[in-house]
N, C-alpha and C positions, 0 to 999 in steps of 0.2 A: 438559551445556548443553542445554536444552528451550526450544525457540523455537517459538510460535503462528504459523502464517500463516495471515490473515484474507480470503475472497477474497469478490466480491461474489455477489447472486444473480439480478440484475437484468438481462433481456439486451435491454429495449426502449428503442430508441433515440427517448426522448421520441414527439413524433408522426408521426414520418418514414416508419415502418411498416417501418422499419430494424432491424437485429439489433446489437445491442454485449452488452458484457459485461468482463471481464477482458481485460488486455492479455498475451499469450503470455511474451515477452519478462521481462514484469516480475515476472512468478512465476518460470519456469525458471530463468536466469540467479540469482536469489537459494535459490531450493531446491539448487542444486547448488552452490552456495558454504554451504550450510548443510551440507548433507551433505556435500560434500567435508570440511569442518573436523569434521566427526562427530558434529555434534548430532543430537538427536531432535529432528522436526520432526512437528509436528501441523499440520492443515491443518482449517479451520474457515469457516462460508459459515452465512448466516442460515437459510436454508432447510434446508443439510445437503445433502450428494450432492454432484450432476455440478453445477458453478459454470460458467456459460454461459462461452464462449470469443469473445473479438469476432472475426466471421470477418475482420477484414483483418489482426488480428496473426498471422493461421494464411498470409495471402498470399504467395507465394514471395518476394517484394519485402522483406520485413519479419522473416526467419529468419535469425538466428543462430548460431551455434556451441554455444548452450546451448540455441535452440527444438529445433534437428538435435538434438541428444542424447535431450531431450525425446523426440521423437516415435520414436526407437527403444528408451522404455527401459518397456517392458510396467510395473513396478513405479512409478514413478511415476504413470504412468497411473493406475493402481489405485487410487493412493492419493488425486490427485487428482479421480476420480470417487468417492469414497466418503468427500466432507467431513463434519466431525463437526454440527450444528447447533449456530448461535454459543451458543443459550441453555443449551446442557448442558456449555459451556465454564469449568473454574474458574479464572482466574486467576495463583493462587495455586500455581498446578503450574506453572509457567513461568516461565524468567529473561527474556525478552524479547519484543517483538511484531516483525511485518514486514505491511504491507499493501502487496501487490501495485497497480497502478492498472490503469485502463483507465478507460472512461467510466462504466461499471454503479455503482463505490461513490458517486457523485452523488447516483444516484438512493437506495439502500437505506442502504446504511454510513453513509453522513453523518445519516439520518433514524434509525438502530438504535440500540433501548434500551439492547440487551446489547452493540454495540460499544462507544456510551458507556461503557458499566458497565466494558467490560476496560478501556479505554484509560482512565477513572479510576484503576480500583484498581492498572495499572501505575503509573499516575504517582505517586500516593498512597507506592504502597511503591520508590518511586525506581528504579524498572527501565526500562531501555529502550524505546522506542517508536518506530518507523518507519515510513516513509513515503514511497512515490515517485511522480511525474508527476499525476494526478488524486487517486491516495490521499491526500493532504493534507487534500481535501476532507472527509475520514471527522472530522476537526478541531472541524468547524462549530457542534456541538452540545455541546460537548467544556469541562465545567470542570475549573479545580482544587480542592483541597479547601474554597479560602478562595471557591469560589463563582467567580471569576474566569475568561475565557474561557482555557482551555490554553497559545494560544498567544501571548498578550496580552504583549510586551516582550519576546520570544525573538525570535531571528534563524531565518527559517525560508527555506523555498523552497515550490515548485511548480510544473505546470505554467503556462505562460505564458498571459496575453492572446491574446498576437500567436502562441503558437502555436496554439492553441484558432481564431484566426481561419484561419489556414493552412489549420486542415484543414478549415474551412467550417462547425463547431459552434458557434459563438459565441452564435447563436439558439435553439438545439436543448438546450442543458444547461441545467438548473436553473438554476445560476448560475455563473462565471468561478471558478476556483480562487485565481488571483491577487487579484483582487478582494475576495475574503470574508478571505483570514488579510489582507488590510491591513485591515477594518475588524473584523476584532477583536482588532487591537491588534498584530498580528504585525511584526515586524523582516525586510518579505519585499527579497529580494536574486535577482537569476538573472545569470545567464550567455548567452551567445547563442543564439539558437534552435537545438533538438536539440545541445547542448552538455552533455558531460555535467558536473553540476552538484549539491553536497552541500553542506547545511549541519550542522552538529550543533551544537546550544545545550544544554547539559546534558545531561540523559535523552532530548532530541528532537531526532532522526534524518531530516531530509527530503531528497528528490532531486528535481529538476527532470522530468525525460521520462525514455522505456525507456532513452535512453543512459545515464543515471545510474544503473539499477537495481544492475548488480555492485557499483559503487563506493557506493551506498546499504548493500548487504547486507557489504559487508568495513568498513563504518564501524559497524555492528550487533555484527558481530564480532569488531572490536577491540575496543569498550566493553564487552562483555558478558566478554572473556579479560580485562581489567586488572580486572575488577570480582571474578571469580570467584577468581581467583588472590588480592587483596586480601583 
């Protein structure tokens, strides 16, 4: 089992003079359920390398049982300083995607050629595709083969308006994640704020916030075992 995970490269928080980037939580927690289950996981960033970290998912407020593992496990580390660049990425070598969120893929992943291009030719060849809290956003630009926006009459999720307002960003992002899959056509549904929250509509896999993230990656993982075994 070879699962992608796509993270962003972006760590400026619009004009705020603020740092963001990846959210801690929503990578670990899904890397370590990928590897716990034994897949080969490749890790992938527009630029390649170190994928900025937004420093408040590193705040002791905001760690986890899978950020703690994180931060004692030298080889992950490793691996997630040393992203492949998304454009030397093939597709075709891998049964499934994962995008981590934080606030960064807004700004790049949603705007990428070559994420387009993966998140097509997953869809295209019926493989899984996932996505949690802000990664939904990576969506935006996103058809299907008949030209069609991806998420156009699927039941999807993401993160929220009113959370987006909570945490004071509402101004500061490109655009609402909520927002954008309703108007292009998405079937969007949530749960209460920071709730964890899955939807899967076929081959597409979304999560609400980081609390959704494990249950995003064992809903990756079960589709990707009924599929493999079949």
């Amino acid at each position: 089992m070879k699962i992608l995970m796509v993270l962003t490269s972006h760590d400026q928080l619009g004009d705020t003079g603020k740092k963001t980037g990846f959210w801690l939580e929503e990578f670990a927690a899904p890397y370590y359920a990928f590897t716990d289950a034994k897949a080969e996981v490749t890790l992938a960033s527009p630029k390649g390398g170190q994928p900025p970290l937004d420093p408040k998912s590193d705040a002791e407020d905001s760690q986890t049982e899978a950020t703690w593992r994180f931060r004692g496990d030298a080889q992950a580390q490793k691996a997630l300083a040393n992203t492949l660049p998304l454009g030397e990425i093939d597709p075709y070598d891998f049964d499934g995607v994962f995008y981590p969120g934080g606030h960064g893929p807004l700004w790049d992943l949603a705007e990428s050629v070559d994420s387009k291009t993966i998140i097509e030719s997953f869809y295209a060849a019926n493989k899984p595709i996932a996505a949690v809290c802000h990664a939904p956003g990576v969506f935006k630009n996103v058809n299907t083969p008949e030209g069609r926006p991806i998420v156009e009459g699927k039941r999807v999720t993401g993160f929220t308006n009113s959370e987006e307002e909570a945490v004071g960003l509402t101004k500061v992002v490109p655009f609402l994640v909520e927002d954008m899959l309703k108007e292009k056509g998405g079937q969007y549904s949530k749960a209460a704020d920071w709730a964890s929250y899955v939807v899967e509509d076929g081959h597409l896999i979304t999560g609400q916030n980081p609390t959704s993230s494990q249950a995003t990656a064992q809903a990756l993982l079960k589709r990707l075992s009924e599929e493999l075994k079949g």
